[in-house]
N, C-alpha and C positions, 0 to 999 in steps of 0.2 A: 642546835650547834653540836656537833660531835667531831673527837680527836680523833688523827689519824697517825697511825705507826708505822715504820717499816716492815714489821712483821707481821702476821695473823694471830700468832702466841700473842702477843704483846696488845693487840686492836680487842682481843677477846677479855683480856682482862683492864684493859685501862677504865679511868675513872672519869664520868666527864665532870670537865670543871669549867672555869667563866674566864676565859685568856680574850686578851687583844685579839683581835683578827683582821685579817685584810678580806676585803669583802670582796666579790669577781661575781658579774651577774652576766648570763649569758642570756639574750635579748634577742637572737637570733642568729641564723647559723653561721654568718660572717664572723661570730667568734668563736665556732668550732674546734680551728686549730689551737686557738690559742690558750683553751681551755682544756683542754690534752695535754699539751704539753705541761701546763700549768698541773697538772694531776699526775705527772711525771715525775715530780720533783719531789723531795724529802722536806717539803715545807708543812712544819704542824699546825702554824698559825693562820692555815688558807682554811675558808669557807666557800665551798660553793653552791651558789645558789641559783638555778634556771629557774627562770620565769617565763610562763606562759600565758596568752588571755585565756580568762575564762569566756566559755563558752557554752550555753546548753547544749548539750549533745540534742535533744528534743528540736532546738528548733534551727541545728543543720542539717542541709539533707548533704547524705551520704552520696560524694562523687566516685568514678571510678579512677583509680592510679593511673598518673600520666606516664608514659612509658620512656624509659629512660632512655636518653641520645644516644650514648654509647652503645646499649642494648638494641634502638632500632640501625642504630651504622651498621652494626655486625649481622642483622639479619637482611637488611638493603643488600649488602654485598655476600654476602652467606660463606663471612670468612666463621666456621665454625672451631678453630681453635682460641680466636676471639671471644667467641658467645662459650664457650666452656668454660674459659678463664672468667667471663663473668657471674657467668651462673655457681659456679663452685664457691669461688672468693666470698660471690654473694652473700653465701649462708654461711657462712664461717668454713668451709670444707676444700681443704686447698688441694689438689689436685696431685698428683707425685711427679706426674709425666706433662706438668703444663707448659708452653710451650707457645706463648703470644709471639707474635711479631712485635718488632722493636717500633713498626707506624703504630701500632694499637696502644702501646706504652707510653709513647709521646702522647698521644691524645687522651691518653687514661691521665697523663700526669698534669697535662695543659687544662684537662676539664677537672682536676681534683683541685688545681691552683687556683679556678676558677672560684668553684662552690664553697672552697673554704678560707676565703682570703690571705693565704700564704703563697706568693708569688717564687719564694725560692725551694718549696717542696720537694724532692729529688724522687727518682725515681723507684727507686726502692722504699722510700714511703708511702708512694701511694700505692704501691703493691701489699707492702705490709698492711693496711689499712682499706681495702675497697670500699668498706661498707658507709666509710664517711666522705668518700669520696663518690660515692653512690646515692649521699645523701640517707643512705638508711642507718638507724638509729643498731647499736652493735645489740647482737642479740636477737632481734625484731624475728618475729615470724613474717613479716612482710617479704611476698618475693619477687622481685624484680621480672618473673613472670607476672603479676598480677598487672600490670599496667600494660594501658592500652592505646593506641592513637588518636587520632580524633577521630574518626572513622570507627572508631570502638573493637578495630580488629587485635587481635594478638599477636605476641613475635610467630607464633606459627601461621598467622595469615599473612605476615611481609613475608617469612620465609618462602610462603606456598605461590606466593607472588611474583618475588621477583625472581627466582631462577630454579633452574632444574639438572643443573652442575651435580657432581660429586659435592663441592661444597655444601651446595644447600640441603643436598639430600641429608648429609651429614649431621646438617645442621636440625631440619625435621626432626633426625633421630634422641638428639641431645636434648632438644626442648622435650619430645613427646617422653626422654626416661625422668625427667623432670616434675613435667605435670601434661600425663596423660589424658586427661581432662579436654584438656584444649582442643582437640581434633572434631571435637562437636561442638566447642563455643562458636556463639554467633557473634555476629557483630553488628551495626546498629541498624546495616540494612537485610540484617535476618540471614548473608551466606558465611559458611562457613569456609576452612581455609580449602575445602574442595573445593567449594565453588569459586573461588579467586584463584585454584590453580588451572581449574579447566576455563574462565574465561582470561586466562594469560596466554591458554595454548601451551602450559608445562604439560605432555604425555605422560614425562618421566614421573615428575612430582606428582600427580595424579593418580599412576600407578601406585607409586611409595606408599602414598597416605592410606589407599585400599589396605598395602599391608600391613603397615600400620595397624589399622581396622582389624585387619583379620587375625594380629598378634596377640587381640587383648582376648583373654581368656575369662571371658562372662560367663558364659552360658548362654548367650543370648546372639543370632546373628550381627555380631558389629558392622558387618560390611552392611548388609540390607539396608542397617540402618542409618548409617551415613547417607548411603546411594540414597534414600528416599525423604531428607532433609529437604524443607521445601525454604524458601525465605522471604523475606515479607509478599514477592510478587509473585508466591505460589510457584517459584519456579527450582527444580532441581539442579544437579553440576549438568545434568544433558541438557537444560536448555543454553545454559552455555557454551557448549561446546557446538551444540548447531547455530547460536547466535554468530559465533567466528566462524562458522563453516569449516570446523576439524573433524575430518571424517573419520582420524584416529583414535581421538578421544570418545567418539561416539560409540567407535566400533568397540573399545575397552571398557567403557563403562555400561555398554549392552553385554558383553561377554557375564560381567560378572554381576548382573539382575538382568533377565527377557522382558521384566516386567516393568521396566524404571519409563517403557516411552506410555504407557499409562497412567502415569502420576502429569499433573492432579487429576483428579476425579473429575472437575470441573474448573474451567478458564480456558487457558493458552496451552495447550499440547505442544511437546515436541516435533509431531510432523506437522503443525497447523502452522509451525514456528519455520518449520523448515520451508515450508511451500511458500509462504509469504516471501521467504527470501528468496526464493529460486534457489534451494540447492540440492538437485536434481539427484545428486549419487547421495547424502543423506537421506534423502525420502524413499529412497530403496534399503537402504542400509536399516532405517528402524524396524522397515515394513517386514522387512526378511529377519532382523534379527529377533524380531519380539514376538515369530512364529505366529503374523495374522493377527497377532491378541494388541493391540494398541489402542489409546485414545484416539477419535477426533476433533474434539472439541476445540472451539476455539474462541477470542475475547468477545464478550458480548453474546454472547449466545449463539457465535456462529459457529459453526464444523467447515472441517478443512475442504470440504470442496467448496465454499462461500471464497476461501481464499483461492481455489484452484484456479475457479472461474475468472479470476481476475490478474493470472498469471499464464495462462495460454492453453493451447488444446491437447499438449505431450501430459501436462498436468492433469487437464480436465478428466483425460482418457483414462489418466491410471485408478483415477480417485473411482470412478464408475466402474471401474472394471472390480475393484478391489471392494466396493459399498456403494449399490446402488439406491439403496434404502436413503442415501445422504440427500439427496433428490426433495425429499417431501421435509427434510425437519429445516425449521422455521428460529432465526435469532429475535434477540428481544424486539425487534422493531415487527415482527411477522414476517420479514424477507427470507424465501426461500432462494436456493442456487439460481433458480430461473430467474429470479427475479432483479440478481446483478447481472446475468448476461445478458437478460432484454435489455440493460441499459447499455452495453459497450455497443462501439461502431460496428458497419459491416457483419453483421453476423446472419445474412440472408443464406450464405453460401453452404453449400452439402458440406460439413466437417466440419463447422466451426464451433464453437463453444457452444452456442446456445442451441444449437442444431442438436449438438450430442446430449448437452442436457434434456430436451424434449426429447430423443428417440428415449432416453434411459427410460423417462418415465413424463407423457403425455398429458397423465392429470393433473401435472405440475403447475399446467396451464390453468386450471382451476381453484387455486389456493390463492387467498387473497393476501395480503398484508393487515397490520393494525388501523390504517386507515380505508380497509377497504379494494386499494388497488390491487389490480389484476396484474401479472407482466403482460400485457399487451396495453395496459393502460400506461406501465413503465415506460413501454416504446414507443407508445404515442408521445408522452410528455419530451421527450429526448427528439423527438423525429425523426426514429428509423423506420423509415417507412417499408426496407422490406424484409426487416422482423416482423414487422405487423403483417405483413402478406403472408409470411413463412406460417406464424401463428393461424392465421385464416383458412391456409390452407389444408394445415395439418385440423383443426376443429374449427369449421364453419359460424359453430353457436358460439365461439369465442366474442364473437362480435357483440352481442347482447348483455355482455358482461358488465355490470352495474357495480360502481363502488357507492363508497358509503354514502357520497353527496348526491347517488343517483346516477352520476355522468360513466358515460362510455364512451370506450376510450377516443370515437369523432368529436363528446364534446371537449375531453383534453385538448385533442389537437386545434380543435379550434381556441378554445381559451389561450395555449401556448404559441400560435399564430403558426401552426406546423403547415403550412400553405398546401405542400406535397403530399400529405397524408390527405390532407381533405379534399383534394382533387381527384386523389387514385379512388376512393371512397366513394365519390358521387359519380362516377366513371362503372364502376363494378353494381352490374345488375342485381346479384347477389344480396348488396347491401341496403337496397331499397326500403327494408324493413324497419333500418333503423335510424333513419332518415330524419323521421319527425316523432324520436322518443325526448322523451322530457326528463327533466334532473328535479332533484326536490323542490328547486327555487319554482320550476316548472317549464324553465329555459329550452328551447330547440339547439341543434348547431347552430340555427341561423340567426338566432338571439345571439350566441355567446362572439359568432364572426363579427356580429354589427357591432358588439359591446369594444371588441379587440379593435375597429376600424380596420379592415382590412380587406380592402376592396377584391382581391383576386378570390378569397377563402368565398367571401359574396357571391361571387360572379358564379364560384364552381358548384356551388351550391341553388341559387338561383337559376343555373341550366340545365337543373335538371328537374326536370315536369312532377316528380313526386314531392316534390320539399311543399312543404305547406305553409302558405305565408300567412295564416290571417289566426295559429295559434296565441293564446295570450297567457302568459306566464302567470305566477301567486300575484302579482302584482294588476293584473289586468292587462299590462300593455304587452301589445303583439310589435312585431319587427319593424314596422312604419311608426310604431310609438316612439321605438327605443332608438331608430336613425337618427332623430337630430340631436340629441343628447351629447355627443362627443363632440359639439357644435355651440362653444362660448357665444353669450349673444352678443350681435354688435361685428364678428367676427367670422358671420356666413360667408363666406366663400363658395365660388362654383365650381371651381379646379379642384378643392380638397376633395378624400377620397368621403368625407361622410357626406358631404351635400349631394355626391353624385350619388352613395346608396340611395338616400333619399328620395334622388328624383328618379333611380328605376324602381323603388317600388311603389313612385304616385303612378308611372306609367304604366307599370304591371298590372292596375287596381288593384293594387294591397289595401288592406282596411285597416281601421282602426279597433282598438279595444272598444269595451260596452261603455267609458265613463264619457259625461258630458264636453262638448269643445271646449267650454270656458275653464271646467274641471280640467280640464287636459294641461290648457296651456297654463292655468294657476301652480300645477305640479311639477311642469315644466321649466318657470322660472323663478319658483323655488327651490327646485335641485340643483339647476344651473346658476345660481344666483352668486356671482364672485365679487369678493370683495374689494372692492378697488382701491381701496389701501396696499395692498397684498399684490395686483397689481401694478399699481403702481411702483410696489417696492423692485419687482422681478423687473420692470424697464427700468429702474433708476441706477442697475450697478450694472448691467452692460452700456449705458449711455454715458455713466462717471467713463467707464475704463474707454470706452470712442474717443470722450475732449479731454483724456490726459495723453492719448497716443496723438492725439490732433495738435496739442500743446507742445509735445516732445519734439515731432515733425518739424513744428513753424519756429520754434528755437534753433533746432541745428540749421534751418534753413536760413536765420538772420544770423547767426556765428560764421557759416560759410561766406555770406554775401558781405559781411564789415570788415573780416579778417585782412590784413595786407599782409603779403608773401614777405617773411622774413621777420613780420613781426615787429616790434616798436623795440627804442632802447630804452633803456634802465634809466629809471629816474634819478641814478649818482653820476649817470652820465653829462658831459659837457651840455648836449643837444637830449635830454631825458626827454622822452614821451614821445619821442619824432620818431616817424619811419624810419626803420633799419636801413632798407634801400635806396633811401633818400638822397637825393644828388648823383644821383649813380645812373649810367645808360643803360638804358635796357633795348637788346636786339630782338623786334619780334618778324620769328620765322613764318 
């Protein structure tokens, strides 16, 4: 308990003693005002006493200040006589020349009447007071820069956000003589207020902030260091600025670093970023501006020709012309450039993408992937059949090319049922050699066509005098084994295309493998051996959904056939339940 006096003389020397008292406990801030006022007054007999929970400091964790409404309004709109008026009032430091708007004072006054339950507050009280109307405690080193959105950004990243007016610029200015600081805080997804103003497309803002940058007097390059902020996705203000396709901000933020389209060292590059998007005068702009010296890199382990190639041949050309070497390196999977062009359409043709990749460099043709494939294995699996040609004809011995499981690229195409490819194939004299090579399992093509049922892949193959029918794979069975296998028992058929392989290669004299008949067919229908449960189950819900459309059918067709035109009357009627038309003539034309 301690007296309180009018004077400071009089508070220094009084005596405390044990009086009556009126007790006032503030419980929370809705009694703010009125405990002010209450400490206004020349009453001796007042005790005040604020209570708060206890709480271990230990076992709260420390949130960041939530950024004050009024504070983010005036950076939304980047009325910067606003946010001065805030910032000064804030700390106790009133300003000489200040100079609100009379909207900012209404709402200063409407959001003070708010926070501290006095609905008749005037205006010039919450002016004289900000700091309770701000909810901060008078005094406090707390500053209404420290609070942040939920996005974790600061008033300098809404300012660098939403506009690039003289106001906002202004406003930049005021926060950064505030707390300088801020021009490199991040925010929770690691950019800083550059990088919200170059992916808003502010030029101006953009520039500002560099000067900003260039204002503080470290010793140390500020700008550099800005410029080369990466944030969480490794990415700089330039990748944002090519993400929008602002060929201004590019060109300004390459002016002042050559070296910014080199960051990161490793990921998504800015020209791997721009090419993905087609943006043709950016991808000149870095190349030129960063004197040659750039990254290529790009997500995954690819480099910017992986994206060229999959963006056209103006692209392909430039990336070859500019790094041929791009040609041979390999992303995490093993895919090399070649090995996305073998996959697009049409690329048979003099100039087109994949054409240009193999002039660049031909042994490209020879680098496999992590599972072994070749790009002509790529194009077999696809079925372009005259990249496979283009490939053959530029390296003959392409053909011979074995991945991991053994297979070349005939027996993809047979696997993937690529019919075209395995006809051109047994057609080319050339190719005879590889006719009757085997895969690990020890498969021929003509194994993997009969496995696919695919009578034409058969036929192209079986017309031509070299194909060997009577090899037998790890398993033992040769191509007359493995025919009727795609042949449910019970369900032989002579029109199906397997019964007919079948019977041309009992006609051909195809043989069988070395194991016994009765062995054969014990193997046979235990492979094929289906469970007629299962079965059953596959015909029981196409023949449900037949007799409910069969039932739906014979319904509407006895509603049609009972119905009488006009319908029956209403059972509160005189004659209820009778024909409508009843008694009545009817003319028939």
């Amino acid at each position: 308990m301690a007296s309180r006096s009018s004077t400071d003389d009089t508070k220094e020397n009084a005596v405390q003693v044990s009086v009556d008292a009126k007790l006032t406990v503030a419980a929370g801030r809705g009694n703010c005002q009125q405990l002010k006022d209450l400490l206004s007054t020349e009453d001796s007999k007042t005790m005040l006493v604020v209570m708060a929970p206890s709480i271990q400091a230990s076992t709260v964790k420390s949130l960041p200040e939530v950024m004050s409404p009024l504070l983010l309004s005036s950076a939304c709109s980047g009325a910067w006589q606003d946010l001065e008026f805030l910032l000064n009032r804030g700390h106790g430091q009133p300003h000489p020349s200040m100079n609100s708007s009379t909207k900012f004072h209404d709402l200063l006054t409407a959001y003070g009447s708010h926070s501290c339950g006095d609905k008749g507050a005037s205006m010039q009280k919450a002016s004289d007071d900000v700091e309770a109307l701000l909810n901060l405690p008078s005094g406090s080193t707390v500053s209404l820069l420290d609070g942040v959105t939920i996005e974790g950004g600061t008033a300098l990243h809404v300012v660098a956000t939403y506009g690039e007016s003289d106001g906002f610029l202004r406003s930049a200015d005021i926060i950064h003589s505030k707390a300088s600081h801020l021009l490199f805080v991040r925010n929770k997804n690691g950019d800083t207020p550059l990088h919200c103003a170059a992916r808003a497309g502010m030029s101006r803002m953009v520039r500002h902030l560099i000067t900003l940058a260039r204002g503080e007097n470290t010793g140390v390059n500020r700008v550099k260091e800005l410029l080369e902020i990466e944030n969480s996705l490794k990415e700089t203000a330039l990748h944002q600025a090519v993400r929008i396709g602002n060929n201004d901000i590019v060109k300004l933020l390459m002016e002042e670093n050559s070296e910014l389209a080199s960051f990161p060292k490793d990921g998504t590059s800015p020209l791997y970023l721009a090419i993905l998007l087609e943006e043709d005068i950016i991808v000149e702009t870095l190349y030129n501006a960063s004197h040659m010296k750039l990254s290529y890199s790009g997500k995954n382990g690819q480099n910017a020709l992986h994206a060229a190639v999959l963006r056209g041949t103006e692209l392909t050309k430039k990336l070859l012309e500019w790094n041929s070497d791009l040609t041979i390196q390999r992303d995490e999977n093993g895919s090399t450039p070649l090995h996305f062009a073998a996959a697009l359409a049409q690329q048979s043709q003099r100039g087109s993408i994949c054409w240009q990749v193999l002039e660049a460099n031909s042994a490209a043709l020879y680098q496999s992937d992590c599972n072994g494939l070749f790009p002509i294995h790529v194009a077999a699996s696809v079925g372009e059949s005259g990249t496979v040609t283009m490939f053959l004809n530029k390296s003959p011995s392409s053909a011979g090319l074995q991945d991991s499981m053994g297979r070349t690229f005939l027996h993809v195409a047979a696997e993937k049922r690529k019919v075209r490819i395995v006809s051109s194939a047994c057609r080319n004299q050339s190719l005879l050699w590889i006719l009757n090579i085997q895969d690990n399992d020890g498969n021929t093509a003509l194994h993997l066509a009969i496995q696919a049922r695919s009578l034409r892949m058969f036929c192209a193959l079986l017309g031509n005098r070299q194909t060997h029918l009577n090899l037998s794979n790890n398993m033992g069975q040769t191509p007359l084994d493995i025919s009727p296998y795609g042949v449910p028992p019970g369900f032989f058929d002579e029109q199906n295309s397997e019964a007919k392989i079948h019977f041309a290669l009992t006609v051909v004299n195809a043989r069988s493998g070395g194991s016994r008949r009765d062995h054969f067919e014990e193997n046979y229908t235990r492979q094929l051996k289906y469970d007629e449960t299962e079965q059953l189950e596959k015909l029981k819900e196409p023949t449900q959904t037949l007799c409910i459309g069969v039932a739906l059918v014979a319904t509407a067709t006895f509603t049609v056939t009972f119905a009488l035109p006009g319908g029956y009357r209403a059972d509160e009627h005189i004659n209820g339940g009778t024909p409508t038309l009843a008694g009545r003539l009817v003319e028939f034309t």
